[in-house]
KEMI-253966 format. One line per field, with one value per residue (C-alpha): x, y, z; chain. Coordinates in pm, 1 decimal. Each point is the difference from the previous one (the first is absolute). Layout:
BEGIN
xx <- X ...
yy <- Y ...
zz <- Z ...
cadena <- A ...
***
This chain:
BEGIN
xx <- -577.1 -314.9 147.7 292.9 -186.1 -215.3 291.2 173.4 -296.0 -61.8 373.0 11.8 -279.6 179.3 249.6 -206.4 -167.8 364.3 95.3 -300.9 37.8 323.5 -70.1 -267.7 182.1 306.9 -279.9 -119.8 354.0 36.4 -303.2 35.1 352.1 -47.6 -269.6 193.7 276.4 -296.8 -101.5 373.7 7.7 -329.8 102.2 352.5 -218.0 -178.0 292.2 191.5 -317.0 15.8 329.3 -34.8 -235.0 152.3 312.7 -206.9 -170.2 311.6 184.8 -285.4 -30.8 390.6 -79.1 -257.0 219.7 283.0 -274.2 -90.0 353.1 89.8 -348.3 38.3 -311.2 -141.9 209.8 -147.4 197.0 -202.7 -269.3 -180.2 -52.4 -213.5 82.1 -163.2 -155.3 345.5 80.9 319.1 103.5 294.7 203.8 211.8 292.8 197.9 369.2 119.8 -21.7 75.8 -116.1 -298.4 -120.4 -283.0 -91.1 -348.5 -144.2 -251.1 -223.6 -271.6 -164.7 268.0 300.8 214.6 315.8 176.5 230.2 144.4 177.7 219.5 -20.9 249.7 -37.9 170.9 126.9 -72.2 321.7 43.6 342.5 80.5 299.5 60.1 67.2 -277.5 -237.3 -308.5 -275.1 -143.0 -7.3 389.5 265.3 71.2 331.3 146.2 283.8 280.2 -300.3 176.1 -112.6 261.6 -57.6 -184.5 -310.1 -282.5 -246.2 -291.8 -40.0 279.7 242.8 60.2 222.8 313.0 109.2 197.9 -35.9 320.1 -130.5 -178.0 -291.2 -292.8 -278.8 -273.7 -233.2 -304.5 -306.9 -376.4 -159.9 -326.1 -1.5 -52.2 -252.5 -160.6 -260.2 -25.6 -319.0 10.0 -279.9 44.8 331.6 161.3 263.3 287.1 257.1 -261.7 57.7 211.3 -257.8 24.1 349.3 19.3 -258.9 -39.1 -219.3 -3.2 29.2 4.4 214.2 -153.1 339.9 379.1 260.1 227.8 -182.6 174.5 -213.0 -274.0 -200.4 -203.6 -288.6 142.3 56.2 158.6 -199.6 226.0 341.1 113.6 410.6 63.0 -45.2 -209.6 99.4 -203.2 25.4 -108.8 -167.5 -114.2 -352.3 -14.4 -383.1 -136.6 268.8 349.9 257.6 271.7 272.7 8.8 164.0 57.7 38.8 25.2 20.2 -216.3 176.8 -283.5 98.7 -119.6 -353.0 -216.6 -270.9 -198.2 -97.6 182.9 227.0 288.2 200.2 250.8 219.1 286.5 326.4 -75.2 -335.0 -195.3 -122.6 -428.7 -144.6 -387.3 -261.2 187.8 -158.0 298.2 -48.9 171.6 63.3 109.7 199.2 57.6 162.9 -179.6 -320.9 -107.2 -378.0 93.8 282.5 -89.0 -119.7 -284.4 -61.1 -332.9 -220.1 -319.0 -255.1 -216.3 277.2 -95.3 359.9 -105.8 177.7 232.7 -47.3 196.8 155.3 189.0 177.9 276.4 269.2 -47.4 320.8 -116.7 -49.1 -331.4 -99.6 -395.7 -73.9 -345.4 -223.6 77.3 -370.1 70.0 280.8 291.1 150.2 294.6 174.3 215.9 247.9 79.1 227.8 194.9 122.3 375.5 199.8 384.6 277.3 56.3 269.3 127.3 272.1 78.6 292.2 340.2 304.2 34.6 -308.5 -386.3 -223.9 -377.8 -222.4 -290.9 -97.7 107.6 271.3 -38.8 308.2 81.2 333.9 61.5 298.4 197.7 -36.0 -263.3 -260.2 14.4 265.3 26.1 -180.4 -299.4 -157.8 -276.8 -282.5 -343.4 27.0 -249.8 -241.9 38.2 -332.1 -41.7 60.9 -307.3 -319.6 -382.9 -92.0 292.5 -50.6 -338.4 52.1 243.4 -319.6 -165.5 266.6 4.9 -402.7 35.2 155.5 -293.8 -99.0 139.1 -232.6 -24.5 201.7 327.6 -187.5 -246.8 -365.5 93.4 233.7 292.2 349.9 269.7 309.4 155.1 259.3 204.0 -236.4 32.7 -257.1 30.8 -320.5 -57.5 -140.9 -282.0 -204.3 -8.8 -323.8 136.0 359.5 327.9 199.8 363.8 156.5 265.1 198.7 -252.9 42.4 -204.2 64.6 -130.7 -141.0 -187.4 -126.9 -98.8 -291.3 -119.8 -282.4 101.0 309.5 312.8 188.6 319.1 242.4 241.3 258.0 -246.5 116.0 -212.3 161.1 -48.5 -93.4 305.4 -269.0 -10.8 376.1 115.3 -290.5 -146.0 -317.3 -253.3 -165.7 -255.7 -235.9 -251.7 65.8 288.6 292.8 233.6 344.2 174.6 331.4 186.5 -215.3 182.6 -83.6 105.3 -18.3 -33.9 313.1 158.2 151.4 -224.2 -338.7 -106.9 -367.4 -137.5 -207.0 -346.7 -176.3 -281.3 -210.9 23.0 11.4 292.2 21.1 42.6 293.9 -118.5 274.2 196.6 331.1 217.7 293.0 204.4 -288.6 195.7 -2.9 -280.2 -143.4 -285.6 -234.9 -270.2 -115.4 -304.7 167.3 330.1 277.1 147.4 346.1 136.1 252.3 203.8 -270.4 191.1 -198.8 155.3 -242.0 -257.0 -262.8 -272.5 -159.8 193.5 262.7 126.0 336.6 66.5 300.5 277.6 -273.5 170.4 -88.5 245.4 -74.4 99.0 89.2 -219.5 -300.5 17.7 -225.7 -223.1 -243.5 -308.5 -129.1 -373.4 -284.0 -215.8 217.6 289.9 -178.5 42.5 184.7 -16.2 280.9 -99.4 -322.3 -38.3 -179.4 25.1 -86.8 -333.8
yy <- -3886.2 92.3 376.0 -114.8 -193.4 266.3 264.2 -268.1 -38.4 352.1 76.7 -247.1 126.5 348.8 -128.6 -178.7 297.2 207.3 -260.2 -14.3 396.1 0.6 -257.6 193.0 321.7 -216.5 -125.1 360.3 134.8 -274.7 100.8 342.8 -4.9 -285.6 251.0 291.6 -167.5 -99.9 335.2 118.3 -192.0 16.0 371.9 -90.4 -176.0 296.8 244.7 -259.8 -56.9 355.3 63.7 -245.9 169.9 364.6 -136.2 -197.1 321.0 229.5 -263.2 18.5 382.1 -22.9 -268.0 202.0 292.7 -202.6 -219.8 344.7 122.4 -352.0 28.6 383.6 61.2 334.9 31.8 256.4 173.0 -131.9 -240.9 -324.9 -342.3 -203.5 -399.2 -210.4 270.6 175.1 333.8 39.7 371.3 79.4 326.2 -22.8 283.1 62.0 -4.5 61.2 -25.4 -335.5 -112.9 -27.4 -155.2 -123.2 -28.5 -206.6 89.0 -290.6 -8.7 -255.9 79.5 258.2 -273.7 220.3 -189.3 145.3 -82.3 245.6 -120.1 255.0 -61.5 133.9 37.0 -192.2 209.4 38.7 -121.0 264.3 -50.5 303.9 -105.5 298.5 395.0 55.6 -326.3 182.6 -164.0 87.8 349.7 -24.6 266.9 351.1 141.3 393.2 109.9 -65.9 -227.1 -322.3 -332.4 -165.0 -323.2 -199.3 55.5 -268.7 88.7 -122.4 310.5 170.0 197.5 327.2 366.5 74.0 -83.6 -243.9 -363.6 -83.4 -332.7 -262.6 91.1 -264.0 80.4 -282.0 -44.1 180.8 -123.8 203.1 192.5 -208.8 -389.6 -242.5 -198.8 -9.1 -100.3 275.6 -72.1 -82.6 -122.5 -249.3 -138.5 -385.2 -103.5 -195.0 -191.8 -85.4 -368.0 -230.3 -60.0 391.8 90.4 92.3 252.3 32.3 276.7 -56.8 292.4 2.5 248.9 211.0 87.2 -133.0 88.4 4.7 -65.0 283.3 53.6 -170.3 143.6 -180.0 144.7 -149.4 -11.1 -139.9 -215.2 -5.7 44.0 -268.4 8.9 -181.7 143.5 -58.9 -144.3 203.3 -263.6 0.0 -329.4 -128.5 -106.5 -368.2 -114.7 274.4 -20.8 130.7 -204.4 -150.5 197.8 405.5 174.5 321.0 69.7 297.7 -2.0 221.4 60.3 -68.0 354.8 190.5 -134.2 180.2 -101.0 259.7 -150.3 178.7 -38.4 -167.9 31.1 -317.6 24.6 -278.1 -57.4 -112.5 116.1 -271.5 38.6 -24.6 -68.5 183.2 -239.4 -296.4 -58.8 36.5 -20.2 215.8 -241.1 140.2 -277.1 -7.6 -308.7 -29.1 55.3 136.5 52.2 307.0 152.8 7.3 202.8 152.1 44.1 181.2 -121.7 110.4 -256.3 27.8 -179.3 222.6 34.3 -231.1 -333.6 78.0 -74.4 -47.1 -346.7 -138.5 -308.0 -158.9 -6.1 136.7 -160.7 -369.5 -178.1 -134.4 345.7 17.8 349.9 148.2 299.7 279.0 180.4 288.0 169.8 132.7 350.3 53.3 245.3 -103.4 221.1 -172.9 206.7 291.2 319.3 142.6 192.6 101.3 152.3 347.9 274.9 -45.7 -105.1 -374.3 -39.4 103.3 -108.9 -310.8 -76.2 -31.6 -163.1 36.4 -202.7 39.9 -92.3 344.8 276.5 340.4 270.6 -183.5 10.5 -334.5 -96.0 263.0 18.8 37.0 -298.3 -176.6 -199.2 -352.6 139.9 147.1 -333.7 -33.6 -238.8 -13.5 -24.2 -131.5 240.2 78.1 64.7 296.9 -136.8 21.8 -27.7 115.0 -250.6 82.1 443.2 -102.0 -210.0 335.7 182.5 -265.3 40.7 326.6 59.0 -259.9 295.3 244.0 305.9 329.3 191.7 330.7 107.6 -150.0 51.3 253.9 -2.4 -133.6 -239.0 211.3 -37.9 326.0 -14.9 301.3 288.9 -220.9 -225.0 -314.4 -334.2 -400.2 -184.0 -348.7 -239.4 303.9 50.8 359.0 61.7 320.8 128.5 -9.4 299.0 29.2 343.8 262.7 -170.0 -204.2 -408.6 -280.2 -355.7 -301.6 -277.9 -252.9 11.6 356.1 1.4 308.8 26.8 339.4 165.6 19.7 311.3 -10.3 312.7 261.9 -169.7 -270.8 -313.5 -323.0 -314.7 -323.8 -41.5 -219.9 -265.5 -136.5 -72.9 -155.5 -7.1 242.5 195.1 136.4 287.4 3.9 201.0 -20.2 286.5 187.5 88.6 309.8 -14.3 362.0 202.0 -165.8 -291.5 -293.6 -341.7 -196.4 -362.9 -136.5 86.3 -417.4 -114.4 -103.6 206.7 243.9 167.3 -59.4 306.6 -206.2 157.1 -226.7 235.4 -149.4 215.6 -97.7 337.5 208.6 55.3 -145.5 61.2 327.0 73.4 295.0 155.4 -194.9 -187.4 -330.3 -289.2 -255.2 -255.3 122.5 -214.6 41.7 -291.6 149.3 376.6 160.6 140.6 326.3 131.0 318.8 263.9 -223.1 -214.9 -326.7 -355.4 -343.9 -170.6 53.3 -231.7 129.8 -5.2 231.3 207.3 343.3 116.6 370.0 193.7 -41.0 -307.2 -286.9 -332.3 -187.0 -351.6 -196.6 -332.8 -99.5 61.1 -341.9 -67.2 259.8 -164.3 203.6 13.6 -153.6 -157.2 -122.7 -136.7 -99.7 -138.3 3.4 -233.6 -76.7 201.6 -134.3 -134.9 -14.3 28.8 334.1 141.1 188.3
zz <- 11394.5 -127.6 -76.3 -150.9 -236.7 -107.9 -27.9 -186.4 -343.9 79.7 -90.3 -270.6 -184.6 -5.4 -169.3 -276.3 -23.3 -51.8 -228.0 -207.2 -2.9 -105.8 -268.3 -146.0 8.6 -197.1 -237.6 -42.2 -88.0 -240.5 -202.7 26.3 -158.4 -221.1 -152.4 41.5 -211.7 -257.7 2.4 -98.5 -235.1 -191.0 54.0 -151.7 -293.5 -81.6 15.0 -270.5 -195.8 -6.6 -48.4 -290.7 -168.9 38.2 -167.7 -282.9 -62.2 3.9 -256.8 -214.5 -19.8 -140.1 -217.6 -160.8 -67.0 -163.5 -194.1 -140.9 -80.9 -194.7 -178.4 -72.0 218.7 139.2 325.1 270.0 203.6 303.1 9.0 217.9 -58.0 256.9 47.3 242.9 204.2 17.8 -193.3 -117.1 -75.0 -246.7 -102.2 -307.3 18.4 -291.2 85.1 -278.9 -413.4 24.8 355.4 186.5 357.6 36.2 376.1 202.9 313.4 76.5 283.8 127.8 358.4 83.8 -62.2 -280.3 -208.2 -258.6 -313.3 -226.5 -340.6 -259.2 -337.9 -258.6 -382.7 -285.4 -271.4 -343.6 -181.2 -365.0 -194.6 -144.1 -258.8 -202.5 82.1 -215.4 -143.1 -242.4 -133.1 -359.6 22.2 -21.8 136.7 -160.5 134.7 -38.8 -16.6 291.4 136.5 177.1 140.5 203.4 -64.9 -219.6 -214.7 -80.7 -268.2 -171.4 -234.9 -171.0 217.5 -226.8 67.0 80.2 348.6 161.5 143.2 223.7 -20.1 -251.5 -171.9 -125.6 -210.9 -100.0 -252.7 19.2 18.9 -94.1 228.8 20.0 26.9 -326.8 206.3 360.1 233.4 260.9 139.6 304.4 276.9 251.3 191.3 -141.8 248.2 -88.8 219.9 262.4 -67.9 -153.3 -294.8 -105.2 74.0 -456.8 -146.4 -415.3 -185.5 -369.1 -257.1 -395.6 -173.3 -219.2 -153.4 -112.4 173.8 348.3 342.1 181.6 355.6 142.1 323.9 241.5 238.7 314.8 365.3 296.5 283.2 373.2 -74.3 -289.0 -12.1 -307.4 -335.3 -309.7 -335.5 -303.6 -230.5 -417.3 -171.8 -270.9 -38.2 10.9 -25.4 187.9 261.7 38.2 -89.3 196.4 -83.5 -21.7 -274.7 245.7 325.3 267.8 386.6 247.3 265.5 314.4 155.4 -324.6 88.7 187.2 247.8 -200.6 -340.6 -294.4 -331.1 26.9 -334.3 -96.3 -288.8 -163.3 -52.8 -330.6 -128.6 -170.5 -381.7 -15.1 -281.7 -110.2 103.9 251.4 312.3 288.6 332.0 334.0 265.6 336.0 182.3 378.7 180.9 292.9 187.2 327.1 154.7 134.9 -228.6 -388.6 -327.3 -132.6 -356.1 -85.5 -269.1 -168.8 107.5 -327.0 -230.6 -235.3 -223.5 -243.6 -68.6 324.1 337.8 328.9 105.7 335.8 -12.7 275.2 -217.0 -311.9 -168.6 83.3 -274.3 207.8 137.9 35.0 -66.6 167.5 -139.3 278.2 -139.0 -185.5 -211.5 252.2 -76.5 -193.5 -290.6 -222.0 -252.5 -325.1 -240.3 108.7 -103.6 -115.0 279.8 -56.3 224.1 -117.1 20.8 389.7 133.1 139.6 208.9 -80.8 -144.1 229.1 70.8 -93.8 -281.6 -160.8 -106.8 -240.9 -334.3 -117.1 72.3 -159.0 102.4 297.8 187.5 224.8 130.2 -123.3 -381.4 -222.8 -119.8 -119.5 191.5 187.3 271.7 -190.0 25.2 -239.3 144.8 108.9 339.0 206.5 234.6 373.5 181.1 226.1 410.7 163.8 -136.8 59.9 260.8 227.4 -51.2 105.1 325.6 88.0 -66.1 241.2 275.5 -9.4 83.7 246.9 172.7 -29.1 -214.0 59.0 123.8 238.5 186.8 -182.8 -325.9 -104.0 -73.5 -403.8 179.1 -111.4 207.1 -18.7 190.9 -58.8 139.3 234.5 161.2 47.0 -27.7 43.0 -188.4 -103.3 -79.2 -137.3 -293.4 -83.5 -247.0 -123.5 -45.7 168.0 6.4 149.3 -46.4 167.8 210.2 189.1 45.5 -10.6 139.9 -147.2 270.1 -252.0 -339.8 -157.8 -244.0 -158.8 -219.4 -129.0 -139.1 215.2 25.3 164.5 8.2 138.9 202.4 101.9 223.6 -64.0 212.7 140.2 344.4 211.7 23.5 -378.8 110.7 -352.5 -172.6 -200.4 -19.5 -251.9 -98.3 -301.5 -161.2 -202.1 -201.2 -106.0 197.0 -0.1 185.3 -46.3 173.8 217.3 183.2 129.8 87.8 252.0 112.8 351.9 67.7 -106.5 -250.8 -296.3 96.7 -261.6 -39.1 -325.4 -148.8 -256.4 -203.9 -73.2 -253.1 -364.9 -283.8 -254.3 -120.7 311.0 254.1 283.0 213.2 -58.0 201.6 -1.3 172.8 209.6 184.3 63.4 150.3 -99.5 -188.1 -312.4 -105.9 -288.3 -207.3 -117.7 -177.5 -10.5 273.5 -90.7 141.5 -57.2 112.3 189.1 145.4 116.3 116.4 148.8 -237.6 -262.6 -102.8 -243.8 -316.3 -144.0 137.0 -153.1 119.2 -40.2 3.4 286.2 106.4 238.9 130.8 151.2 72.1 345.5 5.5 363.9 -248.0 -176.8 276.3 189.4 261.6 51.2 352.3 -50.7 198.7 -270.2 -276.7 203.3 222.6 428.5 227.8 398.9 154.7 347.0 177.9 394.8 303.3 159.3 350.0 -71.6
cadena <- A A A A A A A A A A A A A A A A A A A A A A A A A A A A A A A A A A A A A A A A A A A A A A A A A A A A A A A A A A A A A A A A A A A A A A A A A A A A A A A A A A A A A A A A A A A A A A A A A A A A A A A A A A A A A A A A A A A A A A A A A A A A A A A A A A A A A A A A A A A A A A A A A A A A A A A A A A A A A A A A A A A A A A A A A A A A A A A A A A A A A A A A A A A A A A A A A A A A A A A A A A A A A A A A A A A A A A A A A A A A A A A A A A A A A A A A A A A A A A A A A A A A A A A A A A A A A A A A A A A A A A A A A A A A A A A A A A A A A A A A A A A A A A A A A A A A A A A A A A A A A A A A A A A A A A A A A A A A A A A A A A A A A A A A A A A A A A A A A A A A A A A A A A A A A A A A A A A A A A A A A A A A A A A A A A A A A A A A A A A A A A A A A A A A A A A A A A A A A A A A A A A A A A A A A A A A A A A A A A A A A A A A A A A A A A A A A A A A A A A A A A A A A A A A A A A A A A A A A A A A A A A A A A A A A A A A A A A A A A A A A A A A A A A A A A A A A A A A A A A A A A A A A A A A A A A A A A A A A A A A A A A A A A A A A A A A A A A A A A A A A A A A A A A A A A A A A A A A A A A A A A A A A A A A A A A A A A A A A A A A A A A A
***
């Protein structure tokens, strides 16, 4: 019994000890996974934390390059931003003229996100209305010169070709404004709040007579889409008054982000008279923090008895008008000069009529003036399309591209395609010239500028790359430019795209543009001196100064050019596309 017994605790205490064993061994298993599952996760925290931070880093690096593009920054090609211990590496790749992606790379402790974005352009909207539209320099035609369409002039339109069309010639005004301010120092914003949405410099004529243009230093802030009111008042105790006895609209896409002149002229020109204070109010009906106007001043207010006022309304009869701190630059014309139609042709015998406040030998509508539709008046001026702020954000977008330089260009920074080659540039500044000669062909992939003559020739081919789609593109110079035998033009291959040929060199007196023998096919451009045609030279449009028309000259205008957009970063400003995540 005694045996049993002891077998008996002996054999129970084995299986205490089993149980205790197998408890422990339970209890161990527990802990060891419950930390193994902590482990995961803190592990799992980490690799989100991280995660998080890659992506934050990778959405700032695009945010950065499209903050630049809407604020006309310096945009590398390449470059790093760091956030939160994570870098974020981006590549911007031009796809096109008018579209870029912008693409992240971010990476914190080896965890990498990405998000690419494309960005496309807005266009610069120009309305091209007439065949041929000339500023004061007027239009001198030859004989069996033609325009096939309609001509707008503000100098006299003189010769003895023909105008299938209408033909308008204003009054002239003087070469040199009655009165200005010019001087200019210092930015003075406008439209950034409700209480300066109206701006007002005061002037005093120093002369009687018609108001006939006005110019304002100015520039665009963002992208504002609604356009200005130039606006003419009375003095009325140091303020303007309430109601305007002229008015003109800027249209917001002839401002450029660059500050420059932008010209206004009137229906109906107001009558100054030699010593009144009058004020030029520019009138905008809304405001934005981020898209508005800049009119420079001259900080000193040094134009005696004048000075620079912002208001919220300026026609309330309770408008509070504040000292802006200096004079703010304008021009004004007052008086004008005489300009006459002379010796061409208008029209034929069913169609066509001039008007000008004098006709001298001129045929329109098929007889002799003077007739019914000789139309004796003094009509009223139509500024040139685009003005020196927009030529200079081109200039801008453009050199965004790059310079020219070896081995595309020379040493001089020089650029000859010639004898049947073949080249695609853009957006490029060239510093030297471009020449385009004997059969060779160059394709345009984003804004041209060159700062020295142009020179193309010899069965030359400039186009449009497929990209700009129906937009247009640009190519300006500095200097003068020579288009000879045989070139041709050509758009992007759509409807409505055209490349527009600017000469941005002023000199009244000069031909700034020449073009000869059948080169075809384009759009001239020359505010600042004279186009020149001859033997058979024929344009789609020509915009200048002055414009001479030589024998067997043609341009014929196209109706899609009421309204050419211009493929541009800075002045049209850049939209989203698309924005997303993307597999690194």
């Amino acid at each position: 019994m005694f045996h049993d017994s002891s077998f008996m605790v002996r054999k129970h205490g084995q299986a205490a000890m089993t149980a205790v064993l197998i408890l422990l061994f339970v209890s161990l298993a527990a802990v060891f996974g419950a930390s193994a599952l902590a482990l995961r996760e803190a592990k799992a925290a980490r690799n989100n934390e991280s995660s998080r931070f890659a992506y934050f880093a990778a959405e700032a690096g695009v945010e950065d390059g499209v903050y630049r593009l809407l604020r006309n920054k310096n945009l590398s090609p390449a470059y790093s931003v760091t956030l939160n211990g994570a870098t974020a590496d981006t590549i911007v790749t031009n796809i096109s003229s008018a579209k870029k992606e912008i693409k992240t790379v971010g990476d914190f402790s080896n965890t990498i996100r990405a998000v690419r974005t494309e960005v496309i352009t807005g266009t610069v909207g120009v309305n091209f209305f007439y065949g041929v539209q000339v500023g004061d320099g007027g239009l001198e035609m030859g004989n069996n010169s033609q325009v096939n369409g309609s001509v707008y002039s503000n100098g006299s339109i003189t010769g003895s070709g023909l105008i299938t069309g209408d033909a308008i010639v204003a009054g002239g005004i003087l070469q040199n404004p009655s009165v200005e301010w010019t001087a200019q120092n210092s930015d003075n914003f406008f439209a950034t709040i409700s209480t300066n949405r109206d701006i007002a410099q005061s002037f005093m004529a120093n002369t009687n007579g018609n108001l006939n243009r006005v110019s304002v230093y100015i520039a665009k802030v963002g992208n504002p889409t609604s356009n200005i009111t130039l606006r003419i008042t009375n003095d009325n105790g140091d303020k303007p008054a309430t109601s305007n006895i002229a008015s003109a609209v800027i249209p917001y896409t002839y401002v450029g982000l660059s500050a420059g002149w932008v010209d206004a002229s009137f229906a109906s020109s107001p009558s100054l008279t030699n010593g009144n204070k009058y004020w030029i109010v520019l009138d905008y009906g809304s405001n934005s923090s981020v898209n508005y106007w800049n009119w420079r001043k001259d900080n000193t207010d040094a134009y005696a008895g004048n000075t620079g006022k912002y208001t919220s309304s300026w026609s309330s009869g309770s408008a509070s008008w504040t000292n802006v701190g200096g004079d703010l630059a304008f021009r004004a014309w007052i008086g004008g000069t005489n300009t006459r139609i002379e010796g061409v042709t208008i029209g034929n015998s069913s169609s066509g009529t001039g008007r000008a406040n004098l006709f001298v030998g001129a045929t329109v509508h098929g007889s002799s003036c003077p007739n019914q539709y000789c139309i004796v008046e003094n009509p009223a001026r139509e500024e040139l399309p685009i003005s020196d702020g927009v030529i200079q954000d081109w200039r801008d977008e453009a050199s965004s591209g790059g310079t020219c330089a070896p081995p595309l260009c020379d040493a001089l920074g020089n650029l000859e395609i010639m004898n049947g080659s073949s080249k695609t540039i853009g957006p490029i500044r060239i510093p030297g010239t471009l020449k385009v000669s004997n059969n060779a062909a160059l394709t345009i992939n984003g804004t041209v500028f060159v700062e020295g003559v142009i020179d193309f020739s010899n069965n030359c081919i400039i186009k449009l790359a497929p990209g700009y789609g129906a937009n247009s593109g640009v190519i300006l110079s500095d200097d003068v430019i020579n288009v000879s035998n045989n070139c041709t033009f050509q758009g992007s291959g759509q409807s409505g795209s055209y490349i527009l040929l600017l000469s941005a060199k002023v000199d009244p007196t000069e031909e700034v543009i020449e073009v000869s023998n059948n080169s075809i096919g384009v759009i001239y451009y020359a505010q600042g001196g004279k186009i020149e045609f001859s033997n058979n030279a024929s344009a789609k449009e020509a915009v200048g100064y002055g414009i001479e028309m030589e024998n067997n000259a043609t341009i014929t205008y196209e109706s899609g050019l009421q309204n050419v957009n211009f493929a541009s970063g800075p002045t049209g400003g850049w939209g989203i596309d698309y924005w997303q995540e993307i597999v690194p």
